[in-house]
N, C-alpha and C positions, 0 to 999 in steps of 0.2 A: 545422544544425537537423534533427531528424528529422523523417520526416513523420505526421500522423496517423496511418495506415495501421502504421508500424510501432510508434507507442509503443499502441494497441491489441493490436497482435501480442504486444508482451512481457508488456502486463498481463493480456492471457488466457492468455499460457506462466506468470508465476508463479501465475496461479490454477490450471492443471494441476498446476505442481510440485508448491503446497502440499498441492492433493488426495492426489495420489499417494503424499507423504511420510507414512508411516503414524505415526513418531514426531515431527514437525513437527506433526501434528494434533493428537496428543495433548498436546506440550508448549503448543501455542495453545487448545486447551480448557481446560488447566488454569489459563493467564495470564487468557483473557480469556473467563469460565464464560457470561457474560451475550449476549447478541444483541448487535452491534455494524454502525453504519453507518459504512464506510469511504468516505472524499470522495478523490477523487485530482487535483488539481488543476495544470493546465499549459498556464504562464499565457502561451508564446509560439507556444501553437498553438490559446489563447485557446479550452480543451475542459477540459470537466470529466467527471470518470467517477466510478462508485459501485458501490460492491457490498456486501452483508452477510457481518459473518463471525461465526459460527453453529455451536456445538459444532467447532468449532477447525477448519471448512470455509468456503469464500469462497464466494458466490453466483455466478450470472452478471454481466455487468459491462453498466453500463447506461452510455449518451451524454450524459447531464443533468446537472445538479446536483440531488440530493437535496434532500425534505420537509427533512430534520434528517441530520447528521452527527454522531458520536459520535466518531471521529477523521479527521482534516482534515492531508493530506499537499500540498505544494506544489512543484514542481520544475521546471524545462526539460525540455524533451524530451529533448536528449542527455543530462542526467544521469539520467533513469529509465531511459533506454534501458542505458546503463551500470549502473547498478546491478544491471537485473534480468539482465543478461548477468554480473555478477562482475568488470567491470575496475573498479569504483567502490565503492567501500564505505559504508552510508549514514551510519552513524553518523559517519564523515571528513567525510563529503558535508554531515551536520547540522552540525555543528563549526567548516565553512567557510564556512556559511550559502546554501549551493547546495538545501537541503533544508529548508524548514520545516514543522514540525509542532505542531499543533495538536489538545489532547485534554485530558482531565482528569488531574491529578496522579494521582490513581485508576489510572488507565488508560498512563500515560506510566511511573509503576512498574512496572506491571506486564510491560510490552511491552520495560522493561531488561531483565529475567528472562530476557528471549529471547537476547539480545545476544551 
């Protein structure tokens, strides 16, 4: 099981990445145009995180559970840990049931687009 401290680490490195990724931003502006609250949920280190993502940029990442979520991700700590490192792939990881997500048909098209 990872520790807090590290699946923190990896969800503030893929908020860098996305930052960074000049064509990743734009392809998540275009998917997802509207203001979005992202829930990150991980439920055997019993923490929940949240950030907005916003003209195809993440916020800072916050220690709570959010007012309202607009998409709601659920995992263990070693599978986000893996993921956002590249040995897990999520959509495998959805598929296997290691990964649940939660969002609007709306918004779960949209977010295939990415894939």
């Amino acid at each position: 099981m990872a520790t807090k401290r590290q699946v923190e680490t990896k969800l503030r490195q893929l908020i860098g990445r996305l930052h960074d990724a000049d064509q990743g931003v734009e392809a998540l502006a275009k998917a997802l145009p509207e203001a979005k609250v992202i829930e990150v949920v991980v439920p055997d280190l019993d923490q929940v995180y949240w950030t907005t993502l916003e003209n195809g940029r993440m916020g800072p990442l916050h220690k709570r559970a959010p007012d309202r979520a607009d998409i709601r991700l659920e995992a263990g700590s070693d599978v986000l840990v893996e993921i956002v490192d590249g040995k897990r792939s999520l959509f495998s990881s959805f598929v296997a049931g290691r990964v649940k997500v939660e969002a609007s048909f709306a918004d779960l098209l949209r977010l295939r687009k990415l894939a």
